[in-house]
N, C-alpha and C positions, 0 to 999 in steps of 0.2 A: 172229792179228794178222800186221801185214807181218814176211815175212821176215826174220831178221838181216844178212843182207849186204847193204852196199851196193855191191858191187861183186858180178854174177851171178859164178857160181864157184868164189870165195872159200871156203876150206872152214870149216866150219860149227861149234862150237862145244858138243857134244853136254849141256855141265849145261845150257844157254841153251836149246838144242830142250828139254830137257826140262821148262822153266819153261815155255815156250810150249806145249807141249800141256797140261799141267797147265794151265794158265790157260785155256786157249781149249776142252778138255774139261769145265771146271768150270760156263762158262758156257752152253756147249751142253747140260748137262745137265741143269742149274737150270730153265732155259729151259722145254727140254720136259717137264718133271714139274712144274714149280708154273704155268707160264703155260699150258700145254694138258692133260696127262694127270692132273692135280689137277684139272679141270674136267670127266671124263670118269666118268659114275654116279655113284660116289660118291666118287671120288677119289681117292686113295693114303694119305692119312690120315696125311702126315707133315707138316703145318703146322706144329705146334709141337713138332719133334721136333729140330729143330738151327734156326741162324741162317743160314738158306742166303741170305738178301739181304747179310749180310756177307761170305758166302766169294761171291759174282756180284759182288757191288763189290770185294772183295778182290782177287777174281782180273785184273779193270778194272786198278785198281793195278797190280798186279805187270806185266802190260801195258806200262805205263807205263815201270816202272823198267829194264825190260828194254832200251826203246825207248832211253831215255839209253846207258845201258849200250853196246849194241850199236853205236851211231851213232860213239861215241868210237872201241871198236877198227876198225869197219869202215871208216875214214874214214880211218886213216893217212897211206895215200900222198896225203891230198889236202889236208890242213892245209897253209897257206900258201903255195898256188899261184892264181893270181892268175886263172886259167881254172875254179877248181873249183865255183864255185857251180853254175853251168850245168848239168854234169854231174852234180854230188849234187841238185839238185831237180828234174832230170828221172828220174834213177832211182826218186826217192821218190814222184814222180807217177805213173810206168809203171807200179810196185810196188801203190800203193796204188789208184789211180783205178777202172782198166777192172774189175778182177773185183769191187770194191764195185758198180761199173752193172750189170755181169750180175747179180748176187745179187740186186739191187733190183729190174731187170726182170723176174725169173725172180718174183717178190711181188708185183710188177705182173702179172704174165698167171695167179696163183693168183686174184687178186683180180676179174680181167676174168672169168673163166672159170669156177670150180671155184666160190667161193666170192664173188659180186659183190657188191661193194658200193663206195659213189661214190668216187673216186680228183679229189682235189683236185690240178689240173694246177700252182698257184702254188709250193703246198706240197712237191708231187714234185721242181719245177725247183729248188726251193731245197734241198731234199734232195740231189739228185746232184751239186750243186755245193759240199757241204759248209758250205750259209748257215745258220750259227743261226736259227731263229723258235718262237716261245710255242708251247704245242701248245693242240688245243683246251681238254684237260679244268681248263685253269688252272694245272700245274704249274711248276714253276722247272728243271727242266732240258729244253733242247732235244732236244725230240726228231724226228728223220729218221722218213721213210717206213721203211726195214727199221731199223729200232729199235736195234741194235746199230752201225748207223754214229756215234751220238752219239761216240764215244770217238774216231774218225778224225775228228773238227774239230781235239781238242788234238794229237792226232799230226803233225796237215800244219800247225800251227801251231810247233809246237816244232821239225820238219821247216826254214820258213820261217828263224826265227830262227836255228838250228843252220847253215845254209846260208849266210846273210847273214855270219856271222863267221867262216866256214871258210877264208879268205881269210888268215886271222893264222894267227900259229903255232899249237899246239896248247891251251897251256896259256892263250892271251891267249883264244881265241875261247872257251874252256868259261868261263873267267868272265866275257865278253863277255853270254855266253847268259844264264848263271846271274843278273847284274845285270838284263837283259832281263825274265827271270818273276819273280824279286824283285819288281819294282815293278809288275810287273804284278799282281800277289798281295796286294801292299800298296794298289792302285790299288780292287784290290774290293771294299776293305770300302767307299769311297766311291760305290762305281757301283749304279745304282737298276735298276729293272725297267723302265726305259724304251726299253731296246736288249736285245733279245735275242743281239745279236752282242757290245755291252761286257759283260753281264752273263758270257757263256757264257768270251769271251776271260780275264777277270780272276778265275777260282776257284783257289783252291789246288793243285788239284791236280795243277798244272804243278809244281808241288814235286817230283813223284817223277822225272819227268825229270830235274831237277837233279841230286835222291839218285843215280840210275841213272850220271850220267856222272861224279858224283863217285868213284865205286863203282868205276867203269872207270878212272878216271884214277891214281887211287892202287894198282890192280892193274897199270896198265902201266910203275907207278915199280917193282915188283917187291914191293910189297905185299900180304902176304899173313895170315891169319891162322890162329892156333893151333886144333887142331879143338876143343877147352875152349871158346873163343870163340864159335866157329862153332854148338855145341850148347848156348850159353848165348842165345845171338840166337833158336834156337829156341824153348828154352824160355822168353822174353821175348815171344815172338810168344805163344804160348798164353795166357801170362798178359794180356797183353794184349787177346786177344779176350775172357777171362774176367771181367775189371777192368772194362776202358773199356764206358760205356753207347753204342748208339746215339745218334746227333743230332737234335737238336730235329726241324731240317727236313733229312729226307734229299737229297731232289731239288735243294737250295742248297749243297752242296757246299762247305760251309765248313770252317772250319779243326777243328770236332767231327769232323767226318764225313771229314779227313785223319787224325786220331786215331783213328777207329773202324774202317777198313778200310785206309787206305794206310801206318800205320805195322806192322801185322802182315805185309802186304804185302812191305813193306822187308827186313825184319827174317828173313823169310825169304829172301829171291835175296841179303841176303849172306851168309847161310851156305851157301848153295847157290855163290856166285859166289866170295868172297873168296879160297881156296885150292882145291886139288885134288879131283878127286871122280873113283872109278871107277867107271863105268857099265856094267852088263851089255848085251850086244847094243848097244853106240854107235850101229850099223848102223841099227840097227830105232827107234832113239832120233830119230836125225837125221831119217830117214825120216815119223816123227810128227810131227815139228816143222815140216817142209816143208809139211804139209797141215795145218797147227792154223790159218792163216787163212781157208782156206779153209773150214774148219768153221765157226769163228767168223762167216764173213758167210753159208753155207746153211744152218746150222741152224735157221733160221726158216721160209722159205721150205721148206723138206723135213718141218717138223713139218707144216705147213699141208696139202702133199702128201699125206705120210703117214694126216693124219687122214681125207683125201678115201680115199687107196688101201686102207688095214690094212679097214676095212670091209667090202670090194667081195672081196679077198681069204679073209677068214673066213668067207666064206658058202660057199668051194669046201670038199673035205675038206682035212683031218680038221674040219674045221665047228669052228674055234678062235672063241670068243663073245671078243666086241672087249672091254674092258676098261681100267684105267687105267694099271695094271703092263703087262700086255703090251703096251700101247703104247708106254709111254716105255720099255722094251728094248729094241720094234724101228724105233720113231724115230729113237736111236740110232744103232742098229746101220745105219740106213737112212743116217743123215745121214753117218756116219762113211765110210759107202760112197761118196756123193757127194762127198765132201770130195776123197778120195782117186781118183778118177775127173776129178772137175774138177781138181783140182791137175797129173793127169797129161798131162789129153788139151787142157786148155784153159789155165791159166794159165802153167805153166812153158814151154810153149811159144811161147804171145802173149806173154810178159815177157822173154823171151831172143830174139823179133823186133824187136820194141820196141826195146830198149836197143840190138840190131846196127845198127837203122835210124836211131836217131835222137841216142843216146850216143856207140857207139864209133868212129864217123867223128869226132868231134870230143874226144873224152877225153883229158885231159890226160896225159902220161907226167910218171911221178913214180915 
């Protein structure tokens, strides 16, 4: 998912990289073992082996809470300057927008090409513009052309709002926000299936953003907690995926379905965030985390790849027979390549053009 800083830079916060690849490896992995390499002979034969749709919505969550979180510390210098909107929602569009288009186009030319089948032109426009709409099969979450854009509607929503009240001080504008998805959350249990855009805007699960900046706000008061705490929030998250059942309707994203993935969610980044943590190799940590969005938006697009290439490959020596397991290894390991590839050679450099061209001639000093 996007970066932490809102400010290019900034230096980086290595337990937070490590929430972000963990999260964004979680769902890169899930991805290509139950939606492609589970489909591959006979499968991998781990369907009923864990609850891997609760740790891919979990890891969404955490996503999320992260998102809060980061927004509060990285935004410091810009709480109640009267020029700062501008600047925070063009960084968060620079951040977010253009590598979601690539990732989408790169699924768009898998789909032209490798693998054809009809590409609804309405459907795409409203996809890279982040518009909610019903998907075909009938379900209640909106789903985007590259399938994991769904979660970047609530991000440039919560983005919006965070933006709009960043103008007040610090602690006026978090509960600014916080009043904002309250009612928006309360507004959903009234809203029908008539709008795919009020239906998508009013789910709960703008709650972990909240959690996320409350989480940061009372860690920049110097709050901090006892590691007894920290390791009881753990072991509350286990029990918690242990206890809580799945929700009726997963795809409705109601306040079960905040209970069955976004509170184990929580409960982890604050044990992980609340107080200190030392990390081995921070270097290699930070490193991870720079290219976890990047993962996050190719993993799809590179599984598709992959299943066209690992093929074409196994027929040279040593004559490796294609399979389920070797594929989601070297899907993987493929995706993980491109991540770190496109993070180097394409986004961190279009994103620090960006910001020089279109931010820092105008950035506020603060």
């Amino acid at each position: 998912m996007p970066a932490p800083a809102a400010d290019p830079g900034r230096n980086k916060v290595p337990a937070i990289q490590l929430l972000r690849i963990l999260a964004a490896a979680t769902v890169a992995v899930l991805h290509i073992a139950y939606a492609f390499a589970e489909h591959i002979g006979t499968g991998l034969g781990l369907s009923g082996a864990f609850d891997h749709a609760r740790a891919g919505q979990g890891a969404v969550m955490l996503f999320f809470v992260i998102s809060g979180y980061v927004m509060v510390i990285s935004s410091r210098a810009l709480f109640g300057d009267p020029r700062a909107r501008r600047v925070f929602w063009l960084r968060r569009i620079i951040r977010i927008m253009p590598p979601y288009w690539l990732a989408t186009g790169l699924l768009v030319l898998v789909f032209l090409t490798l693998y054809p089948r009809p590409i609804d032109l309405a459907d795409l426009v409203r996809s890279l513009a982040l518009v909610p709409y019903w998907p075909a099969d009938g379900g209640l979450r909106a789903i985007p052309f590259l399938w994991v854009g769904w979660t970047l509607f609530f991000e440039m929503v919560f983005y919006f709002w965070f933006g709009l009240f960043l103008v007040w001080r610090r602690e006026a504008a978090i509960a600014a926000v916080g009043v904002v998805l309250a009612a928006l959350m309360v507004a959903g249990s009234q809203v029908g299936m008539e709008s795919a855009f009020a239906f998508t805007l009013t789910r709960p699960v703008s709650g972990m953003f909240l959690a996320g900046m409350v989480l940061a706000l009372w860690r920049e008061r110097g709050g901090q907690a006892q590691l007894l705490w920290r390791l009881a929030a753990l072991a509350a998250a286990l029990l918690t995926i242990v206890m809580v059942p799945p929700p009726a309707v997963p795809d409705a994203m109601a306040l079960d379905y905040v209970l069955w993935c976004g509170v184990p969610a929580l409960l982890l980044a604050f044990a992980v965030l609340s107080g200190p943590i030392a990390l081995p190799w921070p270097v290699l940590v930070n490193r991870a985390g720079d290219v976890s969005y990047a993962l996050y938006l190719l993993h799809v697009p590179m599984a598709w790849l992959w299943l066209w290439t690992w093929p074409k490959l196994t027929r040279r020596p040593p004559f490796i027979e294609i399979g389920p397991w070797n594929y989601a290894v070297t899907a993987t390991l493929a995706a993980l390549v491109a991540a770190w590839a496109f993070f180097t050679f394409i986004e961190k450099p279009m994103t620090l053009a960006l910001n020089r061209g279109l931010v820092s001639p105008h950035r506020p000093q603060g």
